[in-house]
GUBA-594581 format. One record per residue (C-alpha): x, y, z. Coordinates in steps of 0.1 Angstrom, whole numbers, plus 5000, padded with zeros to 4 digits. Example, Ala and Ser with C-alpha at 12.3 -4.5 7.8 and 13.67 -1.06 7.14 Angstrom:
<pts>
512349555078513749895071
</pts>
This chain:
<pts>
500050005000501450324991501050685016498750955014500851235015500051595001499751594962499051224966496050994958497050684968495650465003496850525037498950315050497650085080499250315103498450645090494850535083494950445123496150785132494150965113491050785130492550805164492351185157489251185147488051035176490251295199488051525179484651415187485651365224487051735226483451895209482552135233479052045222479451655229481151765265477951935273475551685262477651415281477551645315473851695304473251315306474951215336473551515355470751315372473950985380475951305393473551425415472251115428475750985433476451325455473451285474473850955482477250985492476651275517473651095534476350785537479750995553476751185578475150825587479250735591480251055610477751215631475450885638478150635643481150835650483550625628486450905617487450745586484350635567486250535539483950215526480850375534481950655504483550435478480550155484478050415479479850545442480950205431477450065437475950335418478250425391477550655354476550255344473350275315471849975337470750115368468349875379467949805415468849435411472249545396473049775418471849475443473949255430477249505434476649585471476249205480480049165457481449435478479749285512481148995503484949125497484649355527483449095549486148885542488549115545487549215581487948865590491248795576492249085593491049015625492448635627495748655614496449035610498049215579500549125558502048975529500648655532497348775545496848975516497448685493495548455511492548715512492648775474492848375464489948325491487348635480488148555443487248145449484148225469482748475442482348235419480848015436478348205447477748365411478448265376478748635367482848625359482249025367480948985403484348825411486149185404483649365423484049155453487749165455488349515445486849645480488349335494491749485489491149845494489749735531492749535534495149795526493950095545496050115577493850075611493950375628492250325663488650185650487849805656488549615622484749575619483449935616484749865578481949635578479649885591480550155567480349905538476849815550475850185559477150295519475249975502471650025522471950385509472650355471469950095473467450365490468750615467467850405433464950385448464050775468465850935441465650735415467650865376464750915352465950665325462950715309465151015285467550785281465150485269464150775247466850875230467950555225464250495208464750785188468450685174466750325165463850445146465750745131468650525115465550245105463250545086467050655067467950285061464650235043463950555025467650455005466650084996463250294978465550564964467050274951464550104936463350454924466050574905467950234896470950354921472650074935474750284957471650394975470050064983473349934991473450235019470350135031471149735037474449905057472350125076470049795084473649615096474649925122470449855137471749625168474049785190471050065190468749785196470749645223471249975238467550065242466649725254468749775285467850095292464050045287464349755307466049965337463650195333460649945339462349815366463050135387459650265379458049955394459750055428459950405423456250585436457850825419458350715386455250405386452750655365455150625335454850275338452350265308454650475287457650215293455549955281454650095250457950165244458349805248455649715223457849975199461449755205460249445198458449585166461549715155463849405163461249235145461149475111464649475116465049105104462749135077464249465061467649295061466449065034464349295018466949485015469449225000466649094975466349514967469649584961469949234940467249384919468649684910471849564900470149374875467449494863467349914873464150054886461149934901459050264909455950074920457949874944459750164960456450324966455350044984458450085006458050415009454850395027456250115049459450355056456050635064454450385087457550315105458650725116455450745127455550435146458850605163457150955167454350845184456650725213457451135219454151285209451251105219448851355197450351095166449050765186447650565154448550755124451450485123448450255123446450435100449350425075449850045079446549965076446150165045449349985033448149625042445549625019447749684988449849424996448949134974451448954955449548904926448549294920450349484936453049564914451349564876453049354853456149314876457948974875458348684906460848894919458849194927456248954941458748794964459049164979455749184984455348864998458148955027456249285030453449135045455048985077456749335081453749505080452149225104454849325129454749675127450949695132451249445165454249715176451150015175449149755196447049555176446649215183448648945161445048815150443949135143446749255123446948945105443348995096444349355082445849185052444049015022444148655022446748544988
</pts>
């Protein structure tokens, strides 16, 4: 491979094709605009995180009298954390791993002292014990990170056990505070909802402009766009499902339980449509490298692109609940294999055909009933 240099056109080297997006990233991170939106989005973790720990070293301090609550701060931020799953069973799950670590630690401590040995022992024994007592390989870490930081810390006139304490004192409080002051990941779930649907409604307006114009390049952009779909579904799939789970605690957040569930409805919709686009999308771009334009087709695509931005609008404006449904509906009935596309070959048909389970899915996603969307379509 030859350089890049100025005045040349050929590739960049492996290396200089690495630096060059290595700097691009170092860009992106150093937008003033992205640093905003990232303080923006972890203001509620921030300020949770804060209050948590405050209520924890006063609990510590002024109630107990230890001088040094050390655990009871570091247990309250590492249970809580900037993690995107927040839900009270995680954050469970990391105050029982530090427990455990903390817990051993005291008693190592207390039976044979520190040391050397001690510390080796204590590591071998918290690490062994973690997994048997979870198969999570991460639970392990968390139980033997605390482990060593109780360990280490030199005892400075306080019983060996008021580490436990203040461990206990910092985990009881980031699990009241998930639940008292709990993040809204409801803007999150959101966003995430938004990305989804936004990157779906591009992916399929290119495979029609494809089909429209005869461009290959287009529909070829739109079966890419379809590929990047499951790290965004992935994404709002955990944080919807921390969402439903804090709300169900939360009498704070339990009236937006109905909204969480439609958004529910919405993901599996569109891990559903996902599959089928894939292959319509392949079959499309197929087409079009062989034989141009198919302008009936792509409107037919275009109105399922319509019905599916609605479908993700609705979840932020609920003045559109069933236009997304109107649209489908409308769409459903045009979908028969043997007229819908005049004088079009088996090809175009086969479209049409994986059109119709699509549509089925997308329909069920605005809450219909699978009987009652199947029923939307004419029988073939």
């Amino acid at each position: 491979m030859t350089d890049s240099g100025p005045g040349s056109t050929g590739p960049l080297t492996p290396d200089l094709a690495g630096l060059r997006r290595l700097e691009r990233r170092i860009a992106r991170s150093m937008n003033l605009k992205a640093m905003g939106r990232r303080v923006w989005e972890s203001a509620p973790a921030i300020l949770q995180i804060v209050a948590a720990v405050l209520v924890s070293y006063a609990i510590a301090t002024l109630l107990l009298g230890h001088p040094d609550p050390i655990l009871a701060v570091t247990v309250t931020i590492t249970s809580l954390g900037f993690t995107r799953d927040a839900r009270p069973v995680r954050v469970l799950r990391s105050v029982l791993g530090i427990l455990l670590g903390v817990a051993l630690a005291t008693g190592i401590i207390m039976l044979f002292g520190q040391g050397a040995w001690q510390f080796g022992v204590l590591l071998v024994l918290v690490m062994v014990v973690a997994r048997i007592v979870s198969t999570d390989t991460t639970f392990a870490v968390v139980a033997a990170t605390p482990a060593a930081v109780t360990f280490l810390i030199p005892i400075s006139g306080t019983a060996p056990w008021f580490r436990a304490i203040d461990a206990l004192i910092g985990g009881a409080v980031a699990l009241l505070m998930t639940v008292l002051i709990p993040r809204d990941p409801r803007r999150a779930s959101l966003r995430d909802a938004r990305a989804l649907y936004s990157l779906l409604s591009q992916a399929v307006t290119n495979v029609a402009d494809g089909l429209r114009d005869g461009d290959a390049a287009a529909a070829e952009l739109g079966l890419s766009r379809l590929a990047r779909t499951q790290p965004l579904i992935d994404a709002w799939g955990q944080t919807v499902e921390t969402a439903r789970a804090v709300s169900r605690l939360s009498p704070f957040l339990r009236p937006r339980l109905p909204e969480l569930e439609r958004q529910v409805r919405a993901l599996h919709g569109a891990d559903l449509a996902v599959r089928h686009l894939r292959l319509i999308a392949r079959r499309c771009e197929y087409m079009v490298r062989d034989r141009g334009r198919h302008a009936v087709l792509a409107g037919l695509i275009d109105r399922t692109g319509r019905g599916i931005e609605l479908l993700g609008q609705e979840l932020d404006d609920l003045l559109l609940t069933g236009a997304a449904r109107s649209v489908l509906l409308d769409l459903a009935k045009h979908l028969d294999p043997l007229t819908a596309v005049p004088g079009g070959d088996a090809t175009e048909s086969a479209v049409v055909v994986q059109l119709r389970p699509l549509v089925v899915d997308l329909l069920v996603a605005t809450g219909l009933t699978l009987t009652e969307a199947q029923s939307a379509l004419r029988e073939i």
